[in-house]
N, CA, C and O atoms as a GROMACS GRO file, in nm:
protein
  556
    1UNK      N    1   3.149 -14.598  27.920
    1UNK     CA    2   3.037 -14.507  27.928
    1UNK      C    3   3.077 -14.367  27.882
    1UNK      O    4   2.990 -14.290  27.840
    2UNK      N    5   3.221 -14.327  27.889
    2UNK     CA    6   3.225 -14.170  27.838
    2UNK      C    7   3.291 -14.196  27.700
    2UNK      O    8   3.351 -14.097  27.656
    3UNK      N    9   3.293 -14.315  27.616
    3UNK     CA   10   3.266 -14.307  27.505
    3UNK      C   11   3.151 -14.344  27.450
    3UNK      O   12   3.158 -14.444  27.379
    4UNK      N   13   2.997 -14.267  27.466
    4UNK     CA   14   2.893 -14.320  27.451
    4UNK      C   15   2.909 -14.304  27.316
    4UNK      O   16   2.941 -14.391  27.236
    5UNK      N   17   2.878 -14.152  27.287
    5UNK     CA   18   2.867 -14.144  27.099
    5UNK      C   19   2.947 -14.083  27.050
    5UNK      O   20   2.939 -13.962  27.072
    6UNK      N   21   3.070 -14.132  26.957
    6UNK     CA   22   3.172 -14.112  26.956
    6UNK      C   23   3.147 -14.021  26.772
    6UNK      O   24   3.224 -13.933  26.735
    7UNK      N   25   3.042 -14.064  26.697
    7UNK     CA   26   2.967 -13.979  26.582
    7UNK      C   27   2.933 -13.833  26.654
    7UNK      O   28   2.962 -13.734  26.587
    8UNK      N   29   2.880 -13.813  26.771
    8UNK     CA   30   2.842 -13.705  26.779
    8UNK      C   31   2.953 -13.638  26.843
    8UNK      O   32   2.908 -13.524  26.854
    9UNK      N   33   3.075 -13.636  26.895
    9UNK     CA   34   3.223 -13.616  26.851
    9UNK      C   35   3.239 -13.547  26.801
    9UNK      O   36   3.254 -13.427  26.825
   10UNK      N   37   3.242 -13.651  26.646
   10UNK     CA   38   3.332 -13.607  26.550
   10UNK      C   39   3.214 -13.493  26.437
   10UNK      O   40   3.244 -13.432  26.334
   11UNK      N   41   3.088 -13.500  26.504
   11UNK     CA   42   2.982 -13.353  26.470
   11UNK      C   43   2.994 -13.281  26.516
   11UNK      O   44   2.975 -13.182  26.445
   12UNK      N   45   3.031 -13.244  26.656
   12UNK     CA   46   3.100 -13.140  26.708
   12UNK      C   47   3.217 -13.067  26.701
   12UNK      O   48   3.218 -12.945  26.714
   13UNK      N   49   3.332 -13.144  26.679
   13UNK     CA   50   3.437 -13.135  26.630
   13UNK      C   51   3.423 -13.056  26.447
   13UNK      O   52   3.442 -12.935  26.439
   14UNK      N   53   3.403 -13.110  26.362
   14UNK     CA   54   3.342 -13.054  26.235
   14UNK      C   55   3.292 -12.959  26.230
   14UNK      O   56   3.317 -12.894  26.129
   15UNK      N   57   3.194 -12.896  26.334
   15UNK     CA   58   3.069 -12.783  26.345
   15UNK      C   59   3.161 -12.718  26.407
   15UNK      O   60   3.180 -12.611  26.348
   16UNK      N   61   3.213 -12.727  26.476
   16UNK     CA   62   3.344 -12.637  26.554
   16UNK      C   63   3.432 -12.574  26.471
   16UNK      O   64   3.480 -12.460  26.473
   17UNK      N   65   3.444 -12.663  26.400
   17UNK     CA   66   3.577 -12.602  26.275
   17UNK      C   67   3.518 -12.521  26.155
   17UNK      O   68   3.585 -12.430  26.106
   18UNK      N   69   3.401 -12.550  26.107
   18UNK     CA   70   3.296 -12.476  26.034
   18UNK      C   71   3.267 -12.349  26.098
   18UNK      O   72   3.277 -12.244  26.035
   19UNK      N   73   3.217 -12.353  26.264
   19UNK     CA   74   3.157 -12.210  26.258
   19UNK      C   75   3.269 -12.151  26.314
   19UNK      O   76   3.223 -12.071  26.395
   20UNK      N   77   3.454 -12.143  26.317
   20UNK     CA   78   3.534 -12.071  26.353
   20UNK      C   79   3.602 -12.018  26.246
   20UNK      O   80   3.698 -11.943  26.258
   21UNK      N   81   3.520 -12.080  26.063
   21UNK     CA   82   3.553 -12.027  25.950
   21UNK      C   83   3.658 -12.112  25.914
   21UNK      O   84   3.731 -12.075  25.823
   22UNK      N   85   3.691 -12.269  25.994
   22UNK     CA   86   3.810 -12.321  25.943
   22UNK      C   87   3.757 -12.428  25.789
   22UNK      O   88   3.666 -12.400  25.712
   23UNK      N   89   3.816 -12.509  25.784
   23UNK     CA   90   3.781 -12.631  25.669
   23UNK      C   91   3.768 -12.700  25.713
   23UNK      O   92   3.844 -12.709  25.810
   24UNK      N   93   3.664 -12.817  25.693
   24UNK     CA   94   3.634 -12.911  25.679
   24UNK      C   95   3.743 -13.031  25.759
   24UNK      O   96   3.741 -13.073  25.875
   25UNK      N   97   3.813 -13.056  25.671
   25UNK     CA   98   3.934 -13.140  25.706
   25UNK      C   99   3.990 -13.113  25.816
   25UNK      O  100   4.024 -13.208  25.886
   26UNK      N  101   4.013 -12.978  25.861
   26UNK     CA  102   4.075 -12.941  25.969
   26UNK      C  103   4.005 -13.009  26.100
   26UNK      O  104   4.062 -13.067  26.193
   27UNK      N  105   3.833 -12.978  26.076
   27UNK     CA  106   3.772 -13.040  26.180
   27UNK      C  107   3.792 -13.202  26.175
   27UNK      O  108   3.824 -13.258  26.279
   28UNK      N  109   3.778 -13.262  26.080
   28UNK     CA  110   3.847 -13.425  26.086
   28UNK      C  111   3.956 -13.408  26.150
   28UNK      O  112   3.947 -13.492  26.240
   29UNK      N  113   4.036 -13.363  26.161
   29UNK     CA  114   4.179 -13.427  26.150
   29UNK      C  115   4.138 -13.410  26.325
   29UNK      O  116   4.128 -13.507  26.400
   30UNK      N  117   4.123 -13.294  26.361
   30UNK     CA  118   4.132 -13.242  26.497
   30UNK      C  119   4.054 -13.381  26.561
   30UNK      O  120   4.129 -13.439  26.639
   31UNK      N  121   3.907 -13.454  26.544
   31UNK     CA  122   3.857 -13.557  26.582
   31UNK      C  123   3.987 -13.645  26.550
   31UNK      O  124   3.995 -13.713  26.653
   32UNK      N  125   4.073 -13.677  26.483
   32UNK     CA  126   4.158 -13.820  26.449
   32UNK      C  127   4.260 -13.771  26.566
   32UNK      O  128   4.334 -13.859  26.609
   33UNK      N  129   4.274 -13.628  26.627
   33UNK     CA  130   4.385 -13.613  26.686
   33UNK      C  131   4.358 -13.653  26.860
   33UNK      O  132   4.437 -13.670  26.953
   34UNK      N  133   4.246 -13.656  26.852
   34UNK     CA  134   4.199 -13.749  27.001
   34UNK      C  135   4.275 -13.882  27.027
   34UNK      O  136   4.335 -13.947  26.942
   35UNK      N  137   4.266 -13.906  27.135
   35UNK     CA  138   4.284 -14.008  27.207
   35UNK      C  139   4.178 -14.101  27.168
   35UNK      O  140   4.061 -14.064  27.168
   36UNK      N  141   4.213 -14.219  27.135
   36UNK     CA  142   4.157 -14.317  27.062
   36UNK      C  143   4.111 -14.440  27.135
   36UNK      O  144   4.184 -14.538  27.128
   37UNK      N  145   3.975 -14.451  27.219
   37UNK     CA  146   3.944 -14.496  27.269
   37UNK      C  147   3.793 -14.606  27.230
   37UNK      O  148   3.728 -14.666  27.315
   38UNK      N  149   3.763 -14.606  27.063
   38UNK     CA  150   3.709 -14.702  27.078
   38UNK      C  151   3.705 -14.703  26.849
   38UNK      O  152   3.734 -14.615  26.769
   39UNK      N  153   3.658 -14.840  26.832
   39UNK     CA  154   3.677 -14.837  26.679
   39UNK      C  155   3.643 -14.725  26.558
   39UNK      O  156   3.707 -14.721  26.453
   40UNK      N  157   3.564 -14.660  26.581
   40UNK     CA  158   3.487 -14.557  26.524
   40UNK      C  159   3.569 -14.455  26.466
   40UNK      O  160   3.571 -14.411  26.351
   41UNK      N  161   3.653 -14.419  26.593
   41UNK     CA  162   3.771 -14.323  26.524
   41UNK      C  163   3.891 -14.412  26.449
   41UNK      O  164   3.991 -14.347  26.417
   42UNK      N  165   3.891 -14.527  26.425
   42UNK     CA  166   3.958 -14.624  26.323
   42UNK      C  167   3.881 -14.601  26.196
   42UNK      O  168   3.923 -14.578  26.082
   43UNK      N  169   3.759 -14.612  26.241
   43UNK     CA  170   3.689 -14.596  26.085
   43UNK      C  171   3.693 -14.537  26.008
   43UNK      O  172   3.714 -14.557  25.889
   44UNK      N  173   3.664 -14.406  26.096
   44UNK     CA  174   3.700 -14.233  26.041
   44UNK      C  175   3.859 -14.223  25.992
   44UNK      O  176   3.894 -14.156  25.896
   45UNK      N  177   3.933 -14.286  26.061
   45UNK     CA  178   4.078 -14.263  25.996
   45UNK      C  179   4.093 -14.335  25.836
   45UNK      O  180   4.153 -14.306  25.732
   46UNK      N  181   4.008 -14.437  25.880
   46UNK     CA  182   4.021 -14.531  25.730
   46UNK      C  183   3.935 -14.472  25.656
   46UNK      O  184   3.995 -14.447  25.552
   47UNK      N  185   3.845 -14.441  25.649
   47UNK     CA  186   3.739 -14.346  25.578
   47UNK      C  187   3.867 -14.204  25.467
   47UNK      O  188   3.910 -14.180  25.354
   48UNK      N  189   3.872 -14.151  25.626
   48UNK     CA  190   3.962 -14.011  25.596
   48UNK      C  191   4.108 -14.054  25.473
   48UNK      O  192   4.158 -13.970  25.399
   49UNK      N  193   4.145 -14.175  25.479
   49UNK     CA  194   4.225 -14.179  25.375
   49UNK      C  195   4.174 -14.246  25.273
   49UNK      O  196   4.242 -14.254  25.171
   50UNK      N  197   4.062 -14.298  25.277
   50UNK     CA  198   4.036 -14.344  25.113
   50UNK      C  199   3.954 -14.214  25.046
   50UNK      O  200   3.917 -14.209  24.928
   51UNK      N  201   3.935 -14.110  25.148
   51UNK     CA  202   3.876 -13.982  25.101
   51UNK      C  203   3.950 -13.918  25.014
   51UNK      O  204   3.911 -13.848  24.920
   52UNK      N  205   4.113 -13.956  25.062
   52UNK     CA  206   4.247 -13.885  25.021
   52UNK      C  207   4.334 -13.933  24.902
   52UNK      O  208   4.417 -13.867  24.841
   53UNK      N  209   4.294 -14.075  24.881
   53UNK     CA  210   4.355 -14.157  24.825
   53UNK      C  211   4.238 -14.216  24.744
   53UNK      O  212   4.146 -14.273  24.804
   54UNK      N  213   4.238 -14.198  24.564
   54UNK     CA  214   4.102 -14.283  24.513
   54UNK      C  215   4.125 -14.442  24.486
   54UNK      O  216   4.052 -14.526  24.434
   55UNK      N  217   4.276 -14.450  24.552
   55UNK     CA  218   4.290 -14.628  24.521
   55UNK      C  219   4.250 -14.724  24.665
   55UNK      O  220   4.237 -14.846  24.679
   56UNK      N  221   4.237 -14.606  24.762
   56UNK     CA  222   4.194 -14.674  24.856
   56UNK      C  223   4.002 -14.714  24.857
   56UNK      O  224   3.936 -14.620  24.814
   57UNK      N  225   3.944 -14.802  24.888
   57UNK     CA  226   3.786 -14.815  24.903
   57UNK      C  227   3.764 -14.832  25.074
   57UNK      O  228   3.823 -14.897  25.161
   58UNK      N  229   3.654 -14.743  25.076
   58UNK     CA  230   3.630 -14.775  25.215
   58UNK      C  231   3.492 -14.838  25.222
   58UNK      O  232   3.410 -14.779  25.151
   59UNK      N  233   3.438 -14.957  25.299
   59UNK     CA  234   3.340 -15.026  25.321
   59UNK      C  235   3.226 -14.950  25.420
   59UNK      O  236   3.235 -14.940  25.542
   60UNK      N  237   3.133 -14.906  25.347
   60UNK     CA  238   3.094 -14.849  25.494
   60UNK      C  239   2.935 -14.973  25.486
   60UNK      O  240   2.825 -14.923  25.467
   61UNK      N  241   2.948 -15.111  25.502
   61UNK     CA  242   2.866 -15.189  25.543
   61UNK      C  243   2.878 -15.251  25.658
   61UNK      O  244   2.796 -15.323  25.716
   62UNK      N  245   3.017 -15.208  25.698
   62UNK     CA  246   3.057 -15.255  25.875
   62UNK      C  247   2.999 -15.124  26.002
   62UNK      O  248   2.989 -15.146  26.123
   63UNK      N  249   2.969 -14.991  25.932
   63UNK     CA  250   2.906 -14.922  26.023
   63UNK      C  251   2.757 -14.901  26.067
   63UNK      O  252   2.666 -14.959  26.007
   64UNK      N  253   2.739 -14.838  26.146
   64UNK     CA  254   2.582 -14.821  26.173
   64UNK      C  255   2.575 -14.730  26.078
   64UNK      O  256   2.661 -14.666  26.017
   65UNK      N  257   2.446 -14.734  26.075
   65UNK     CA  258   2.331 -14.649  25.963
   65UNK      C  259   2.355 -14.493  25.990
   65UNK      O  260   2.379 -14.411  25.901
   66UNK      N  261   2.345 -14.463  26.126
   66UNK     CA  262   2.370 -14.312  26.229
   66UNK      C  263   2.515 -14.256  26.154
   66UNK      O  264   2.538 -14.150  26.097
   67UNK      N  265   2.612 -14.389  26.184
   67UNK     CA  266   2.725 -14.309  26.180
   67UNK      C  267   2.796 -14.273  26.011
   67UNK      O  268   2.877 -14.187  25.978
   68UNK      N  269   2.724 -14.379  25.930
   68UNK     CA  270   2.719 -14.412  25.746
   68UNK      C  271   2.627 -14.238  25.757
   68UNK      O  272   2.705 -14.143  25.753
   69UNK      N  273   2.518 -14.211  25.766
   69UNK     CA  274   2.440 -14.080  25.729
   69UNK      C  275   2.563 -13.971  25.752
   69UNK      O  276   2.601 -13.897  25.662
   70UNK      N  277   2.612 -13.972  25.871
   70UNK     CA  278   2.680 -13.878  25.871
   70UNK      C  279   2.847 -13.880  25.819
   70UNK      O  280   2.915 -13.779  25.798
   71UNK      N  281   2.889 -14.012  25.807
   71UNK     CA  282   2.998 -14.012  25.664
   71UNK      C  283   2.937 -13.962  25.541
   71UNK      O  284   3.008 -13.914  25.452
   72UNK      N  285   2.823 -13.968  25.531
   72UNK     CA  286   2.808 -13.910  25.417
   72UNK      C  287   2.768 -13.773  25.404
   72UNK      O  288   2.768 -13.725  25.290
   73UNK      N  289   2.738 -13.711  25.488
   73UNK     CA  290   2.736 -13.547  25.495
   73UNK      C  291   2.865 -13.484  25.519
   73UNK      O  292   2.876 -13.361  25.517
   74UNK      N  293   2.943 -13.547  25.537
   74UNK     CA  294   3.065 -13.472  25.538
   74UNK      C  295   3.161 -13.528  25.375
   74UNK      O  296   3.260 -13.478  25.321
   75UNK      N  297   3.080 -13.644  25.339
   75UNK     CA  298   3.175 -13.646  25.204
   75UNK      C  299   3.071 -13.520  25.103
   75UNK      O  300   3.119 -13.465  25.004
   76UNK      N  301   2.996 -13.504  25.128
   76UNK     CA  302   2.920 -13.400  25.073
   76UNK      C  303   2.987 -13.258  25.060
   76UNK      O  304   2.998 -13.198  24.953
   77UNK      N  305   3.035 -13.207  25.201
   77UNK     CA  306   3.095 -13.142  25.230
   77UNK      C  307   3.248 -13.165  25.178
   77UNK      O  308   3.302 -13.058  25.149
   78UNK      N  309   3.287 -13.219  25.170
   78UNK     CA  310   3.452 -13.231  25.123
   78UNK      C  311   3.440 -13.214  24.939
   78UNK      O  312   3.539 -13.172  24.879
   79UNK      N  313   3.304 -13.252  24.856
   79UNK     CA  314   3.281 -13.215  24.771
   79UNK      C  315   3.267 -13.041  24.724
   79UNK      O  316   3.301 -13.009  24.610
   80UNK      N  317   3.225 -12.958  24.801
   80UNK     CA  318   3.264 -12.863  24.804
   80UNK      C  319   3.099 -12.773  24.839
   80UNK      O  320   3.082 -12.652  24.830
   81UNK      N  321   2.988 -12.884  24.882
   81UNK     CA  322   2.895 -12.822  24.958
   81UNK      C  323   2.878 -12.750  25.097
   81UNK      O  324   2.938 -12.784  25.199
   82UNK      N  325   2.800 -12.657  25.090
   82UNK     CA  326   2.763 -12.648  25.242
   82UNK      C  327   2.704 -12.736  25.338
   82UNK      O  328   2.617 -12.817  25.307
   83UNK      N  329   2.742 -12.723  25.434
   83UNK     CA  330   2.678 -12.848  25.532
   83UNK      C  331   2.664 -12.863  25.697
   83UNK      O  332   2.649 -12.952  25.781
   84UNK      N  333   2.679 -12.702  25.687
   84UNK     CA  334   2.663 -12.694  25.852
   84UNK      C  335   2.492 -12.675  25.916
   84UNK      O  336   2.447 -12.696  26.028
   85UNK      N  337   2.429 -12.628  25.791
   85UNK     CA  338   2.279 -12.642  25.842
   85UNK      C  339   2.240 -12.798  25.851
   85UNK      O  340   2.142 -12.834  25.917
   86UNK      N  341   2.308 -12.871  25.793
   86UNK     CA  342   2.273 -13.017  25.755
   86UNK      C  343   2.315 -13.097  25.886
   86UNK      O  344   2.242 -13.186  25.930
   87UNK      N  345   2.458 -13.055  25.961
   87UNK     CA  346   2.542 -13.102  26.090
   87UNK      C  347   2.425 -13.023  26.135
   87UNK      O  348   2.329 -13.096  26.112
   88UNK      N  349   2.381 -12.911  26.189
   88UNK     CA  350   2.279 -12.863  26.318
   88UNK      C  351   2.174 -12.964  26.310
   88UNK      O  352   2.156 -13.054  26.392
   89UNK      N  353   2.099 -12.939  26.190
   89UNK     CA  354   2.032 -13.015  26.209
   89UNK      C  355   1.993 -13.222  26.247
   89UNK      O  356   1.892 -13.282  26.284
   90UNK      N  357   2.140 -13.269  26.209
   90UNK     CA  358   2.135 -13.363  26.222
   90UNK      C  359   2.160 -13.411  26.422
   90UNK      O  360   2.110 -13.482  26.510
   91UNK      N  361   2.271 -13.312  26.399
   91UNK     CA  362   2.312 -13.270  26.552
   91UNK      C  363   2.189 -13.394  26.667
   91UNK      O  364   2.204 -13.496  26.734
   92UNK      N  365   2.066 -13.295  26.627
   92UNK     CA  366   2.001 -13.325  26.772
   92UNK      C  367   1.909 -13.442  26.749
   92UNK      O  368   1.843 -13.495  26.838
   93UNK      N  369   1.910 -13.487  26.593
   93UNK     CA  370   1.873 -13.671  26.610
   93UNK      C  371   1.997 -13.742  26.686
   93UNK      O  372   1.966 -13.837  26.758
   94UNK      N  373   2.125 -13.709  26.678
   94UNK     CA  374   2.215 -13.748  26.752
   94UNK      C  375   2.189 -13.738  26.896
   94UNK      O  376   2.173 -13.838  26.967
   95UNK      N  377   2.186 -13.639  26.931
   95UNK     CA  378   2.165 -13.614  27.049
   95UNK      C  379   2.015 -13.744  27.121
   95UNK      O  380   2.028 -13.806  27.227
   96UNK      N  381   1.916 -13.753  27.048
   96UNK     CA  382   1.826 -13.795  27.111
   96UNK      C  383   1.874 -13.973  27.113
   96UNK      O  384   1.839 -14.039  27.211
   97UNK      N  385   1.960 -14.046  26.989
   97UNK     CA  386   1.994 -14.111  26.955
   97UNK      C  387   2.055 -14.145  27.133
   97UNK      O  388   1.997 -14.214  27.217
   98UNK      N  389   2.207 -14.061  27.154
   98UNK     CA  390   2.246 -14.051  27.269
   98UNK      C  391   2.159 -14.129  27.353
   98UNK      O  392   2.155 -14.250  27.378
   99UNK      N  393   2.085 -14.025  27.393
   99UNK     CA  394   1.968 -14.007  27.536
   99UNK      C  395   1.922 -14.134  27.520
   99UNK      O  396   1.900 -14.184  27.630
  100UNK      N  397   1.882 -14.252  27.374
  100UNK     CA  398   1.834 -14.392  27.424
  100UNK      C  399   1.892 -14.492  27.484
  100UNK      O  400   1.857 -14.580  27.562
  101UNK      N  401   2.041 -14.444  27.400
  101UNK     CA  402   2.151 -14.526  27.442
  101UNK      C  403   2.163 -14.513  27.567
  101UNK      O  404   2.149 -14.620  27.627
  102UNK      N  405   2.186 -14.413  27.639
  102UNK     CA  406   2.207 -14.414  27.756
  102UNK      C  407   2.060 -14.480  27.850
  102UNK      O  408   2.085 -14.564  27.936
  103UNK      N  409   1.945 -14.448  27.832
  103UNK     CA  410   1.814 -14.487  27.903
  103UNK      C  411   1.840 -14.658  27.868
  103UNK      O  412   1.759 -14.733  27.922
  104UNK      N  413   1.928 -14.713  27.796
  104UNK     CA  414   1.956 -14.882  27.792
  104UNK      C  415   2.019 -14.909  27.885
  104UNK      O  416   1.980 -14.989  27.970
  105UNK      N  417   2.170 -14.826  27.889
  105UNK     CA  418   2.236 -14.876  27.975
  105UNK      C  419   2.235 -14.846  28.117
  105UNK      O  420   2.307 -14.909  28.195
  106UNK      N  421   2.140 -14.732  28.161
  106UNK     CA  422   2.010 -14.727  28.271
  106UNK      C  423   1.958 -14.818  28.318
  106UNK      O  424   1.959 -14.841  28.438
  107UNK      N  425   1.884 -14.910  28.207
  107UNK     CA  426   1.801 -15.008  28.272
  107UNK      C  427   1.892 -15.168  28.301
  107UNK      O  428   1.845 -15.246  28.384
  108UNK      N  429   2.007 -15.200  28.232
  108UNK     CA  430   2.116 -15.271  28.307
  108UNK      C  431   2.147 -15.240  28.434
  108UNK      O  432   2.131 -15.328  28.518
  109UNK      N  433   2.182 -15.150  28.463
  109UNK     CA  434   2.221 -15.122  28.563
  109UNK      C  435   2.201 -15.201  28.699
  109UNK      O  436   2.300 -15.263  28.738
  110UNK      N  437   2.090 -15.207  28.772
  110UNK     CA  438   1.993 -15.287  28.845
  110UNK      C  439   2.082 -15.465  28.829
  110UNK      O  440   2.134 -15.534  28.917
  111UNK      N  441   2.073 -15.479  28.732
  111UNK     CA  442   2.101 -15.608  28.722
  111UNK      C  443   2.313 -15.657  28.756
  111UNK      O  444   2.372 -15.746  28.818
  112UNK      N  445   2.356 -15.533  28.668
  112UNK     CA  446   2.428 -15.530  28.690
  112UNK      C  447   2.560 -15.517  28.826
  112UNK      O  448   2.672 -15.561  28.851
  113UNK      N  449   2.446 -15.416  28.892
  113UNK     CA  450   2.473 -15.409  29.092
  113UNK      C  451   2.414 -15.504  29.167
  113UNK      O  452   2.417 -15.485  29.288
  114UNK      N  453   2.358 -15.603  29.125
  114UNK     CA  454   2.346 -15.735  29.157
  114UNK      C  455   2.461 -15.842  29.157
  114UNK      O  456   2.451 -15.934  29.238
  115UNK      N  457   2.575 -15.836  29.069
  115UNK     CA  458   2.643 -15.899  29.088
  115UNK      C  459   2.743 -15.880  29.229
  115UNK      O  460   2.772 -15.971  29.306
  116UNK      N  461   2.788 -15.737  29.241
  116UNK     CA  462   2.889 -15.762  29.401
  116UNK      C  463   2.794 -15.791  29.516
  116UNK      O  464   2.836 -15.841  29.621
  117UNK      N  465   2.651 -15.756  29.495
  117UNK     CA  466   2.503 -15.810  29.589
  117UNK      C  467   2.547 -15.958  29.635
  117UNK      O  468   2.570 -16.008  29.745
  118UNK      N  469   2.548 -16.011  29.495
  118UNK     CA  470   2.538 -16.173  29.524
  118UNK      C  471   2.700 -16.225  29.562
  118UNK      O  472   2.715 -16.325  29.632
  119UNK      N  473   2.799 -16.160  29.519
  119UNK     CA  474   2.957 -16.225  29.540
  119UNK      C  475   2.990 -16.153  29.684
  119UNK      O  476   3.106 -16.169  29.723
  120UNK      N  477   2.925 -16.094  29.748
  120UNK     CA  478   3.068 -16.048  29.863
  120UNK      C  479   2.913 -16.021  29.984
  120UNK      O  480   2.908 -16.064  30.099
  121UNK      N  481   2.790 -15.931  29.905
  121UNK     CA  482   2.714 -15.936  30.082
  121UNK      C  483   2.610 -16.061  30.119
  121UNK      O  484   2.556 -16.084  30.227
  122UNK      N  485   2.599 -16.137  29.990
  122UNK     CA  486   2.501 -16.232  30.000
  122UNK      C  487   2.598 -16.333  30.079
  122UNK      O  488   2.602 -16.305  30.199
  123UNK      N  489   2.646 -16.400  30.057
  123UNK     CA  490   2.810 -16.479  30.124
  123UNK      C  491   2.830 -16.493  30.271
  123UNK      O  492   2.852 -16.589  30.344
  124UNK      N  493   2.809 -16.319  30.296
  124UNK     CA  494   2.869 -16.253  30.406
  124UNK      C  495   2.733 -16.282  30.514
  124UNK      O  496   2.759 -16.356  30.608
  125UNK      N  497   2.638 -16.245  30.508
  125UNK     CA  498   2.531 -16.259  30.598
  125UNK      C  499   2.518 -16.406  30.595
  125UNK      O  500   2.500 -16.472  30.698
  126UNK      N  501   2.526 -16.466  30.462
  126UNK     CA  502   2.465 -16.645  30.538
  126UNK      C  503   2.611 -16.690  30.644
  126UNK      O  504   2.615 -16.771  30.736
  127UNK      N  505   2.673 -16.642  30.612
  127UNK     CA  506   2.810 -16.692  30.707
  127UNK      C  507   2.754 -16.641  30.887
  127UNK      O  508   2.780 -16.692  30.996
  128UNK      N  509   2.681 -16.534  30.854
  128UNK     CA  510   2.695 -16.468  30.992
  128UNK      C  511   2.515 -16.535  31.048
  128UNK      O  512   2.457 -16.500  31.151
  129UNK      N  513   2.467 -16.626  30.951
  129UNK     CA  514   2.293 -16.660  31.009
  129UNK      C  515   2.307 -16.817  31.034
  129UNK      O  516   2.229 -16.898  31.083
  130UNK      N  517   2.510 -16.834  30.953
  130UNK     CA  518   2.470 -17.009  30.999
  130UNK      C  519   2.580 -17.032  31.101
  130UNK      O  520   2.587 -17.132  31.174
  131UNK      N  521   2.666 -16.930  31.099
  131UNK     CA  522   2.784 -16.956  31.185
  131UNK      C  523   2.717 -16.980  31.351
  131UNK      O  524   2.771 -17.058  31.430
  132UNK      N  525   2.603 -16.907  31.384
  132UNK     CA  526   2.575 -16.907  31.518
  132UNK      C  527   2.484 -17.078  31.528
  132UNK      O  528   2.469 -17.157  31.621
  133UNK      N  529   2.452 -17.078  31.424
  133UNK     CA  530   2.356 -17.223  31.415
  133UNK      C  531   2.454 -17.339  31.413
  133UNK      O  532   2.414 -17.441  31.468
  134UNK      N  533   2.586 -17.339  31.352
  134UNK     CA  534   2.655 -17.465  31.363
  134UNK      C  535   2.718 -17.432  31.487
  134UNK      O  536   2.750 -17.545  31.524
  135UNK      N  537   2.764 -17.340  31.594
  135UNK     CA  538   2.789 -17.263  31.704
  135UNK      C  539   2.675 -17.451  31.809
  135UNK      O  540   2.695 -17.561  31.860
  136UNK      N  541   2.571 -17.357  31.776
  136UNK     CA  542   2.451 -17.443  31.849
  136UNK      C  543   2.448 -17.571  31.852
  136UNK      O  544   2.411 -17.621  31.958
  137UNK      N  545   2.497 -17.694  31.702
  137UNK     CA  546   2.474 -17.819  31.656
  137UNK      C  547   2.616 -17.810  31.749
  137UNK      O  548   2.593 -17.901  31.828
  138UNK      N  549   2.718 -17.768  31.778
  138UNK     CA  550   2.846 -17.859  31.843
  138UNK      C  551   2.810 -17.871  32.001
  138UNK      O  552   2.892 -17.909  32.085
  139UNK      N  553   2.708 -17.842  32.022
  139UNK     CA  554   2.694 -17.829  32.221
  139UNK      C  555   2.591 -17.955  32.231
  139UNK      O  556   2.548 -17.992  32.340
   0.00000   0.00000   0.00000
């Protein structure tokens, strides 16, 4: 769960390094220098060197659409465009993007706290509604 959106990250990270007057790359690298907790920042690493390297190809038909838009505003940017009005603005489709993801794994939830429901208190009370009843069948 606290790697929900790991794109809007590496937009923060970027926009960070943009509005402190740094480069581009700098803000990549700083996202690759995280702790690596789910594929995305694999991608971006593999991305980041076929960016570096023109014999490398990077596939971007294995990513989402969200996170492909915004590989591609930053290869925009590594071209030698501006692109921080383009990161703000993309920013807060991210952001709302977020907020569904999370209102999903909201509505699991329920179902999900059903399981120690059914393994440890459901168990526990029939033990304690039949124990007095087989109590009764031995007299």
């Amino acid at each position: 769960m606290e790697n929900l959106a790991p794109s809007l990250v590496l937009l923060w990270d970027v926009k960070r390094s943009l509005e402190k007057g740094q480069s581009l790359s700098l803000g990549i690298k700083s996202f690759l220098a995280r702790k690596r907790e789910n594929n995305f920042a694999d991608q971006v690493e593999s991305w980041w060197l076929a960016q570096s390297n023109p014999n490398l190809c990077f596939d971007k038909q294995k990513i989402t659409v969200t996170r492909k838009y915004l590989l591609e505003i930053l290869e925009q940017g590594l071209r030698g465009q501006g692109i921080l009005e383009s990161l703000k603005a993309y920013e807060s489709e991210l952001i709302l993007s977020c907020e569904d993801e999370i209102q999903k794994h909201i509505a699991k939830l329920p179902l999900i706290l059903m399981i120690p429901l059914m393994g440890f208190i459901f168990p526990s009370l029939m033990m304690l509604l039949i124990g007095p009843l087989l109590n009764a069948i031995q007299f």
